[in-house]
PyMOL Python script that loads the backbone (N, CA, C, O; Angstrom):
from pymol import cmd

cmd.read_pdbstr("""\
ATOM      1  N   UNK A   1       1.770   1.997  -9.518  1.00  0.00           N
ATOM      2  CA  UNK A   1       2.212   3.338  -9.207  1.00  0.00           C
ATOM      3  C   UNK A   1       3.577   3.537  -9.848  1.00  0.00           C
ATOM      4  O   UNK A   1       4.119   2.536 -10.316  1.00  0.00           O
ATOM      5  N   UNK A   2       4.174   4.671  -9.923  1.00  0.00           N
ATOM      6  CA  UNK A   2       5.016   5.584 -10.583  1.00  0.00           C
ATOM      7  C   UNK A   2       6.175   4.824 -10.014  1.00  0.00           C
ATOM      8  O   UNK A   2       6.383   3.611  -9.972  1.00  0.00           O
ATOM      9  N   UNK A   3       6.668   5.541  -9.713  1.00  0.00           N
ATOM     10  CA  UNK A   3       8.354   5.388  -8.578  1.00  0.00           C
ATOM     11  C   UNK A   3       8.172   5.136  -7.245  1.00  0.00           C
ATOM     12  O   UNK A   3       8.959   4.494  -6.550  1.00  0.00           O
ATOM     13  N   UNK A   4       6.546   5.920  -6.663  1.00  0.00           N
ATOM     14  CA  UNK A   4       6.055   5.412  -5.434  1.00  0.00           C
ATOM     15  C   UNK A   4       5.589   4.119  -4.922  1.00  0.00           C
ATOM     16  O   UNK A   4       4.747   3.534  -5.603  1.00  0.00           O
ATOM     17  N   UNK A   5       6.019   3.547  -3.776  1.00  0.00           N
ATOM     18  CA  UNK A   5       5.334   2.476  -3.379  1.00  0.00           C
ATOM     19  C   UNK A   5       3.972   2.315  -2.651  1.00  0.00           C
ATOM     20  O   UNK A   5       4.126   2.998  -1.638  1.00  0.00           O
ATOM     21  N   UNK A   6       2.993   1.899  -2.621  1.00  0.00           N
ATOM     22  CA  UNK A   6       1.557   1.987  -1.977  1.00  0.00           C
ATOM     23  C   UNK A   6       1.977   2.629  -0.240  1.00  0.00           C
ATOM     24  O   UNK A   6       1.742   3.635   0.429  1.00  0.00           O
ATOM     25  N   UNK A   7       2.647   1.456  -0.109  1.00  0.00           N
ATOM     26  CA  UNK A   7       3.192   1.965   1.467  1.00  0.00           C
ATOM     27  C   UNK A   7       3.400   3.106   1.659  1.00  0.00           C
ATOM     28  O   UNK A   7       3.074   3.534   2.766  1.00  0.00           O
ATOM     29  N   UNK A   8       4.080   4.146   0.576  1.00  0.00           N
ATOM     30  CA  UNK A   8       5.039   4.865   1.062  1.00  0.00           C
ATOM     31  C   UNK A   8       4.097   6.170   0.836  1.00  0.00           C
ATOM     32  O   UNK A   8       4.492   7.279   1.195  1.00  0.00           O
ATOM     33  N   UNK A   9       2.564   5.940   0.093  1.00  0.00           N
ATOM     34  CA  UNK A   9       1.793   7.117   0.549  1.00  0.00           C
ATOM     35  C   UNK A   9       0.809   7.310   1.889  1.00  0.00           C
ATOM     36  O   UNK A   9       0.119   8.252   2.276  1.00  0.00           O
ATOM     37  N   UNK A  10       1.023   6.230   2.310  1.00  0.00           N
ATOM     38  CA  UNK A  10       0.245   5.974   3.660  1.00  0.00           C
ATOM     39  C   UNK A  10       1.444   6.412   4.404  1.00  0.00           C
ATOM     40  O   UNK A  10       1.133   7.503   4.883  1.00  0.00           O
ATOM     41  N   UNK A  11       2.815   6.084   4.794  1.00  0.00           N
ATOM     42  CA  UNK A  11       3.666   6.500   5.844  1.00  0.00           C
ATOM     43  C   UNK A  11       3.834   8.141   5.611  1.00  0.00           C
ATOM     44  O   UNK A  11       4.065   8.934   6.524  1.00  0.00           O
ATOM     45  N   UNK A  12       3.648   8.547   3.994  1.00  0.00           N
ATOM     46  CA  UNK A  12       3.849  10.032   3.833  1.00  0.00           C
ATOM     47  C   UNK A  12       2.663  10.968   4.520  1.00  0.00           C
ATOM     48  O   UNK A  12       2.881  12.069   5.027  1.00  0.00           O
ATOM     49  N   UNK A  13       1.143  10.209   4.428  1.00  0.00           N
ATOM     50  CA  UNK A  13       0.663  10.852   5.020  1.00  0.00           C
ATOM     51  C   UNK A  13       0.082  10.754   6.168  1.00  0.00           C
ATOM     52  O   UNK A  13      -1.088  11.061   6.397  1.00  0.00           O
ATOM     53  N   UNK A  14       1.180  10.151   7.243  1.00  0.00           N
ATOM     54  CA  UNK A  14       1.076   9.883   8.740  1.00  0.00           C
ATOM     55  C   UNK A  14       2.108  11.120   9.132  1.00  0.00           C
ATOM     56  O   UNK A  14       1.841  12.088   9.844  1.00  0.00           O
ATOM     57  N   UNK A  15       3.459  10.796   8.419  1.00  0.00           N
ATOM     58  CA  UNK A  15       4.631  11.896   8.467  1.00  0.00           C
ATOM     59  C   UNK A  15       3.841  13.335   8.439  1.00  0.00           C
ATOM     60  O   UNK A  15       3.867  14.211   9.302  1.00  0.00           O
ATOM     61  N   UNK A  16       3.232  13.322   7.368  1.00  0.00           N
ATOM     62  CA  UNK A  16       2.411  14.961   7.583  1.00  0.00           C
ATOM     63  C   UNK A  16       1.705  15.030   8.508  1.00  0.00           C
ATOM     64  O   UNK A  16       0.775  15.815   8.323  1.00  0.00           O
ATOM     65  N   UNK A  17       1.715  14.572   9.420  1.00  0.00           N
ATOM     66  CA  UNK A  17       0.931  15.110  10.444  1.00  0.00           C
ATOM     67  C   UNK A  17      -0.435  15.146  10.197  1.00  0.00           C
ATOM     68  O   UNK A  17      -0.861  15.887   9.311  1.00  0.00           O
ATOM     69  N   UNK A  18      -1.548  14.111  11.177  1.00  0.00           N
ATOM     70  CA  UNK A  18      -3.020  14.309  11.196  1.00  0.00           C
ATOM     71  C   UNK A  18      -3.829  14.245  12.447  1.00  0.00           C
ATOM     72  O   UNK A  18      -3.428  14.203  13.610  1.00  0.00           O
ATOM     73  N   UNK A  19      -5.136  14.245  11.949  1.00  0.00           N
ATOM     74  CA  UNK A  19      -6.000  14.082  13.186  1.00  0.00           C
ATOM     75  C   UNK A  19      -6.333  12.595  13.277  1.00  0.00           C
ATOM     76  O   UNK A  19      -5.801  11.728  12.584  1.00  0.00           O
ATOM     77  N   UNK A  20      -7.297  12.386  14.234  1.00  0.00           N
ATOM     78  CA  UNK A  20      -7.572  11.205  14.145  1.00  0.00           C
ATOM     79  C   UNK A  20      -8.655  11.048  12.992  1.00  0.00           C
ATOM     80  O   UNK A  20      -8.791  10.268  12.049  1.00  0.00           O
ATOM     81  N   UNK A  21      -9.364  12.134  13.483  1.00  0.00           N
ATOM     82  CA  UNK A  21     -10.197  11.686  12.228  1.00  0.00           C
ATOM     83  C   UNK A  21      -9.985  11.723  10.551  1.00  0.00           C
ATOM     84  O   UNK A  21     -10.725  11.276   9.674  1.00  0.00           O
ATOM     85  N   UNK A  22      -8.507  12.529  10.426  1.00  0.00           N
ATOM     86  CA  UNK A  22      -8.472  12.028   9.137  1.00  0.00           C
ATOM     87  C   UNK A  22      -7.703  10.972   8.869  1.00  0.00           C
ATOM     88  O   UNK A  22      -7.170  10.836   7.767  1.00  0.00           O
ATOM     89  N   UNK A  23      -7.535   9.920  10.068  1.00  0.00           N
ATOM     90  CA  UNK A  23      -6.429   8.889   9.729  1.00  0.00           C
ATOM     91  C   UNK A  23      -7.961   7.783   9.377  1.00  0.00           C
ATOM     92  O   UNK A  23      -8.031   6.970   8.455  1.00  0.00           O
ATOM     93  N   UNK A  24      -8.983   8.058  10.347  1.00  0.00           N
ATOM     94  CA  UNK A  24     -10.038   7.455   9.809  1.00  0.00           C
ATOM     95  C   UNK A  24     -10.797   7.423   8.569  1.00  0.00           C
ATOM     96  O   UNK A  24     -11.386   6.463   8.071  1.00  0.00           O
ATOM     97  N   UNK A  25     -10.676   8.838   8.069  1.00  0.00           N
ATOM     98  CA  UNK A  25     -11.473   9.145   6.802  1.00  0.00           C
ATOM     99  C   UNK A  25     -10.049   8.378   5.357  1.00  0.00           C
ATOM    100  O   UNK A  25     -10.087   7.700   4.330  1.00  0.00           O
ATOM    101  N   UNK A  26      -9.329   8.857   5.951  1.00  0.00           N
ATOM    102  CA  UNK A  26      -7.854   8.084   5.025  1.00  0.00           C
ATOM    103  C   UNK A  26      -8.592   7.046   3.790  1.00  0.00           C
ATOM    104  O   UNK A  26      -9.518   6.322   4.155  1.00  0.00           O
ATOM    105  N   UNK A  27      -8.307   7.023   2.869  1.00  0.00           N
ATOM    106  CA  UNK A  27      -8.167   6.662   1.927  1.00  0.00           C
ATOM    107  C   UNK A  27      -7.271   6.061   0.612  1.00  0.00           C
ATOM    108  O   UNK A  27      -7.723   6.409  -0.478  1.00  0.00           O
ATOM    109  N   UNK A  28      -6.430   5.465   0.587  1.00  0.00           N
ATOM    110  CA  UNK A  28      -5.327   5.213  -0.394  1.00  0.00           C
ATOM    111  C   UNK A  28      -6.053   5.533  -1.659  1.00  0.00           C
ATOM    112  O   UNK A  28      -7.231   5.234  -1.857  1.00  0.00           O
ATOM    113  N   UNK A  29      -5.162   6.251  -2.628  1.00  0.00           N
ATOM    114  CA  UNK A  29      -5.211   6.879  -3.947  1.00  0.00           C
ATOM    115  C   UNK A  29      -5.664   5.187  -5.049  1.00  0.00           C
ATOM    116  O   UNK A  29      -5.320   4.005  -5.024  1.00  0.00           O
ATOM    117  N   UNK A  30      -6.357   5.835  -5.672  1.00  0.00           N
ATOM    118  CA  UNK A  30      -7.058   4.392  -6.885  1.00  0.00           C
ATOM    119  C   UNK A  30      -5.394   3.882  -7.150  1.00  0.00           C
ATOM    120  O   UNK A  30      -5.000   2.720  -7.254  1.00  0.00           O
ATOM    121  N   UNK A  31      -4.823   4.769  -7.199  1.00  0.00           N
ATOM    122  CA  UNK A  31      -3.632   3.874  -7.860  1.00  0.00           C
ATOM    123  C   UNK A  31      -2.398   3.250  -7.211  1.00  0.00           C
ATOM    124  O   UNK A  31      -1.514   2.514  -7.650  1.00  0.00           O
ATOM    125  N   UNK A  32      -2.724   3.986  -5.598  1.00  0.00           N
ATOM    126  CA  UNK A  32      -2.469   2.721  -4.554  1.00  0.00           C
ATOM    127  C   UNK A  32      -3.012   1.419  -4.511  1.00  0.00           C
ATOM    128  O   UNK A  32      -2.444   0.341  -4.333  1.00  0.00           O
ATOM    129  N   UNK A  33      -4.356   1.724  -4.728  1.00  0.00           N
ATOM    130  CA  UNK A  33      -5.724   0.417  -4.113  1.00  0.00           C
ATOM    131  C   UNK A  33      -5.266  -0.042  -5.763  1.00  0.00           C
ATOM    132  O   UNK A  33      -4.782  -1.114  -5.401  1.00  0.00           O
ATOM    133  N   UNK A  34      -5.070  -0.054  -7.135  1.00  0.00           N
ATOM    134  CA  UNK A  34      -4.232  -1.024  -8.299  1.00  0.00           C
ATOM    135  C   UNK A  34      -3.341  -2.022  -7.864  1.00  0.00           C
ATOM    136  O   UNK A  34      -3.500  -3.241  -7.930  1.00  0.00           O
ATOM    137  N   UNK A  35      -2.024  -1.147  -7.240  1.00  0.00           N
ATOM    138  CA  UNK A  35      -1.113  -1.873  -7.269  1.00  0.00           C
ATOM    139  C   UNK A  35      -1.213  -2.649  -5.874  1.00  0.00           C
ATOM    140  O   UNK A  35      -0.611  -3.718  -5.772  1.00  0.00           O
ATOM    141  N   UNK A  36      -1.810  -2.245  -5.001  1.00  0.00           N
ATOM    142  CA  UNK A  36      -2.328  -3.754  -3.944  1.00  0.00           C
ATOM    143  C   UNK A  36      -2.683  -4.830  -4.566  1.00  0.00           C
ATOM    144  O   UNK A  36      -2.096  -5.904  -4.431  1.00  0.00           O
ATOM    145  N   UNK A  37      -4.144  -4.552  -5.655  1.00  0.00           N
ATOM    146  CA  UNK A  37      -4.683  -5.417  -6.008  1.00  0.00           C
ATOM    147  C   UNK A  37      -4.093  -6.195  -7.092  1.00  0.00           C
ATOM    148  O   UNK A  37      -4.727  -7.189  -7.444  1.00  0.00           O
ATOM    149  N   UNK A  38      -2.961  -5.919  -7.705  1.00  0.00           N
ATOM    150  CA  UNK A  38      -1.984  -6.237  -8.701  1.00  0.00           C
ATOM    151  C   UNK A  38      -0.870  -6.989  -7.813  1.00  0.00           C
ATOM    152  O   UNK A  38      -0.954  -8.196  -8.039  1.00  0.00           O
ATOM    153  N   UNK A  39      -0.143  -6.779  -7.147  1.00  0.00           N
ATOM    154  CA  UNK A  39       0.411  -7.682  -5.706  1.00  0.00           C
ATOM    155  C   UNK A  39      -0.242  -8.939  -5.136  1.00  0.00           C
ATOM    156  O   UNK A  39       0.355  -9.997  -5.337  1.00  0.00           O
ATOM    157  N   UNK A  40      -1.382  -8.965  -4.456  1.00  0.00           N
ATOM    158  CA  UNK A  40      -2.243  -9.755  -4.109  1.00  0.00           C
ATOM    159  C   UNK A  40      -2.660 -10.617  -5.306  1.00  0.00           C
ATOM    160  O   UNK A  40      -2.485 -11.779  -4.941  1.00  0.00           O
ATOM    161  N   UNK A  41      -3.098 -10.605  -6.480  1.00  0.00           N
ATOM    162  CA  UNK A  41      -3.184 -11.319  -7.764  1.00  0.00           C
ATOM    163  C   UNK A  41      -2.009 -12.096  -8.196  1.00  0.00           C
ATOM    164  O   UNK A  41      -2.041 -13.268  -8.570  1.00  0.00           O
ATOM    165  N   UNK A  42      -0.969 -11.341  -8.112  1.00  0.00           N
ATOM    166  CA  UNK A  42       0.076 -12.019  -8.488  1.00  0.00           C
ATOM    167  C   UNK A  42       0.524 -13.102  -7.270  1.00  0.00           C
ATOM    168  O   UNK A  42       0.803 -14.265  -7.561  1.00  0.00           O
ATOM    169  N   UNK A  43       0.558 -12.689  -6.098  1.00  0.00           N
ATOM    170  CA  UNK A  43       0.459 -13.439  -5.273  1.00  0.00           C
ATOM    171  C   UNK A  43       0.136 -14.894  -4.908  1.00  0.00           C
ATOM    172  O   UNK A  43       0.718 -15.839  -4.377  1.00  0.00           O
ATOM    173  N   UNK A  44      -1.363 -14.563  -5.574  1.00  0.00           N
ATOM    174  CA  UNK A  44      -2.549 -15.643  -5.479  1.00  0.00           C
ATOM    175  C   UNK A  44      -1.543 -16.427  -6.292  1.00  0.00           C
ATOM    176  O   UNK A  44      -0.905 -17.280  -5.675  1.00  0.00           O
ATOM    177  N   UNK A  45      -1.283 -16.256  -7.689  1.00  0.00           N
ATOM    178  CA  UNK A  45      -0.871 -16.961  -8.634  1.00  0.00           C
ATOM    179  C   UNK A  45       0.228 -17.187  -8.663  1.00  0.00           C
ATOM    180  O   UNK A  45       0.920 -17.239  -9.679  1.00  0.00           O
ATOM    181  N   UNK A  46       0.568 -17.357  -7.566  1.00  0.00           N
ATOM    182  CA  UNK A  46       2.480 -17.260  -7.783  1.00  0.00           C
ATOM    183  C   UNK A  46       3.686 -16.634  -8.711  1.00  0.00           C
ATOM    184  O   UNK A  46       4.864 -16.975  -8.821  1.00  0.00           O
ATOM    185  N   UNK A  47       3.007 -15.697  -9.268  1.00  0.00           N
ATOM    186  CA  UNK A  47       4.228 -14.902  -9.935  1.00  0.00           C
ATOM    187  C   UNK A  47       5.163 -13.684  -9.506  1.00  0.00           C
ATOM    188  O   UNK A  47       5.857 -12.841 -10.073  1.00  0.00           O
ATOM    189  N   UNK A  48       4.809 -14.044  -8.186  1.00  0.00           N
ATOM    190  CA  UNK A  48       5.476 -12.476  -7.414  1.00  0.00           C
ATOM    191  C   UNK A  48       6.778 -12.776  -7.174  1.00  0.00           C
ATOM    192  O   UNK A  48       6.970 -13.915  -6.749  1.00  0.00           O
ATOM    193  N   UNK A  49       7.748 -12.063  -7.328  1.00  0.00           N
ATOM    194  CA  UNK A  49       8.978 -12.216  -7.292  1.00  0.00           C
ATOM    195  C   UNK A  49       9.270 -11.764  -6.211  1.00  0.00           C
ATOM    196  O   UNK A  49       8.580 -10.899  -5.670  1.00  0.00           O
ATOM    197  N   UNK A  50      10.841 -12.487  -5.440  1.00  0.00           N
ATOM    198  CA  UNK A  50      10.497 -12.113  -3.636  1.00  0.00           C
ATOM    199  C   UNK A  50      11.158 -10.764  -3.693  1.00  0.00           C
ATOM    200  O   UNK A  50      11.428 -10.504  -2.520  1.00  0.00           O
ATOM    201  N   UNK A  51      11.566  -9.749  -4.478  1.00  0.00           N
ATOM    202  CA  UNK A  51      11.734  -8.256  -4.091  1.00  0.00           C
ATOM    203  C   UNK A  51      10.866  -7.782  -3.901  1.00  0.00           C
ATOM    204  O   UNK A  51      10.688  -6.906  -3.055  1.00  0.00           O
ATOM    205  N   UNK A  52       9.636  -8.500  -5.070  1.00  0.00           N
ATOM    206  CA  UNK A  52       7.846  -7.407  -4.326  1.00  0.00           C
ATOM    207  C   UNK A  52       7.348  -8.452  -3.203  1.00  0.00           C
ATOM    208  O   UNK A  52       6.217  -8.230  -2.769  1.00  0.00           O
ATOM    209  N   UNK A  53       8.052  -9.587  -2.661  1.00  0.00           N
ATOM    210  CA  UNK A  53       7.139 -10.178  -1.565  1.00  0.00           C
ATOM    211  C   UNK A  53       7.330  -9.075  -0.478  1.00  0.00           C
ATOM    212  O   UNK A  53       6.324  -8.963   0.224  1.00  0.00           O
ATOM    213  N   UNK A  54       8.457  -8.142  -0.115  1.00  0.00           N
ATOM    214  CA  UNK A  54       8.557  -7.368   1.322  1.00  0.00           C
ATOM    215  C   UNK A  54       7.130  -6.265   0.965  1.00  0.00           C
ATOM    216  O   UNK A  54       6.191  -6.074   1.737  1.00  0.00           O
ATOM    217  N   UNK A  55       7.263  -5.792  -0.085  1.00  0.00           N
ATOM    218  CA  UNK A  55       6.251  -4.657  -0.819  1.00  0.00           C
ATOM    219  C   UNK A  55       4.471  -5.162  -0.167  1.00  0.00           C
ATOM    220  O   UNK A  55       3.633  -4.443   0.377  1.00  0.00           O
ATOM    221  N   UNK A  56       4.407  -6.628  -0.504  1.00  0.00           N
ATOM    222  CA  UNK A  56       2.965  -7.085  -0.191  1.00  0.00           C
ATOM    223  C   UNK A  56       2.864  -7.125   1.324  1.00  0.00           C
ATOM    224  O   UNK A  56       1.958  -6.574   1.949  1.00  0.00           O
ATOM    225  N   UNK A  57       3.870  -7.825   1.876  1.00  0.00           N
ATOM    226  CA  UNK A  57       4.006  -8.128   3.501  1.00  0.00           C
ATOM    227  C   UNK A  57       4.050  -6.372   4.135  1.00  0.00           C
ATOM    228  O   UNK A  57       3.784  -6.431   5.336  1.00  0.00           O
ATOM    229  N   UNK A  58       4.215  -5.385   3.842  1.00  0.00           N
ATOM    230  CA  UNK A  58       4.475  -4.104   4.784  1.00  0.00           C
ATOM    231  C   UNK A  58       3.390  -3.795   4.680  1.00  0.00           C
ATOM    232  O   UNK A  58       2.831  -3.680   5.771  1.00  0.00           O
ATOM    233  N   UNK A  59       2.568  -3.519   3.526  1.00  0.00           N
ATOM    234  CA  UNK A  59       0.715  -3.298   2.619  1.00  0.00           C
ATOM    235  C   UNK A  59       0.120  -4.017   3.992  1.00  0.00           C
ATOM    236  O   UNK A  59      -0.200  -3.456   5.040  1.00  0.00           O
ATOM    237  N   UNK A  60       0.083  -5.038   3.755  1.00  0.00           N
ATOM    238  CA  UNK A  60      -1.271  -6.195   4.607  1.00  0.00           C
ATOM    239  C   UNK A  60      -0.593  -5.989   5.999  1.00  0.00           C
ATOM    240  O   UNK A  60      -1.217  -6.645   6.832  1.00  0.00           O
ATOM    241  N   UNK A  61       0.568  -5.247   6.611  1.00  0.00           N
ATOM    242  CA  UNK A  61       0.608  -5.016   7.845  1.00  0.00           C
ATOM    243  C   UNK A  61      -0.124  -3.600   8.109  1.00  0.00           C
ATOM    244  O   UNK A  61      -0.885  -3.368   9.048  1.00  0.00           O
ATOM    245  N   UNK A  62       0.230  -2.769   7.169  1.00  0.00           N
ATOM    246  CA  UNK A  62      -0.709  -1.386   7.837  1.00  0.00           C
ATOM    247  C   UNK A  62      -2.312  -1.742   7.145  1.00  0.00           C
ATOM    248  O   UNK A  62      -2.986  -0.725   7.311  1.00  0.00           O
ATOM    249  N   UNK A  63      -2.985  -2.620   6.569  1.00  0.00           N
ATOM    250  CA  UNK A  63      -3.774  -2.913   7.125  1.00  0.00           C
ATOM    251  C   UNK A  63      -5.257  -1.648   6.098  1.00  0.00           C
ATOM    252  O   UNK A  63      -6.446  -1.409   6.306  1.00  0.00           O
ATOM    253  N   UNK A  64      -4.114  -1.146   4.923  1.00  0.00           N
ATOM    254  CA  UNK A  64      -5.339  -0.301   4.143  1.00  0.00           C
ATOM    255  C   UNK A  64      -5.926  -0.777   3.401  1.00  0.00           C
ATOM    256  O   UNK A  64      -6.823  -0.155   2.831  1.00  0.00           O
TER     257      UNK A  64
END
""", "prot")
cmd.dss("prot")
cmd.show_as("cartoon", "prot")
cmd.util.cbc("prot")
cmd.orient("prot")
């Protein structure tokens, strides 16, 4: 992603205000669900540097 962090479109769209059911239907943007899967890879492989370790640890707490 851009300047945005994965996290920070999931907390943006809690901040906007929803229902339940669209916290269920919720979806992270393809280019959220990239840079997870680009985190987690690097991860696996140890090349993550610990400024993106807080980035992976906040992701795998909300749990998208």
């Amino acid at each position: 992603m851009n300047t945005i962090k994965a996290y920070e479109e999931v907390v943006d769209f809690i901040a906007a205000g929803t229902t339940p059911q669209n916290v269920i239907a919720f979806r992270p943007s393809e280019a959220a669900q990239e840079r997870v899967e680009d985190l987690l890879s690097r991860e696996k492989e140890g090349e993550l540097s610990p400024p993106k370790n807080p980035s992976l640890t906040i992701i795998c707490s909300l749990n998208i």
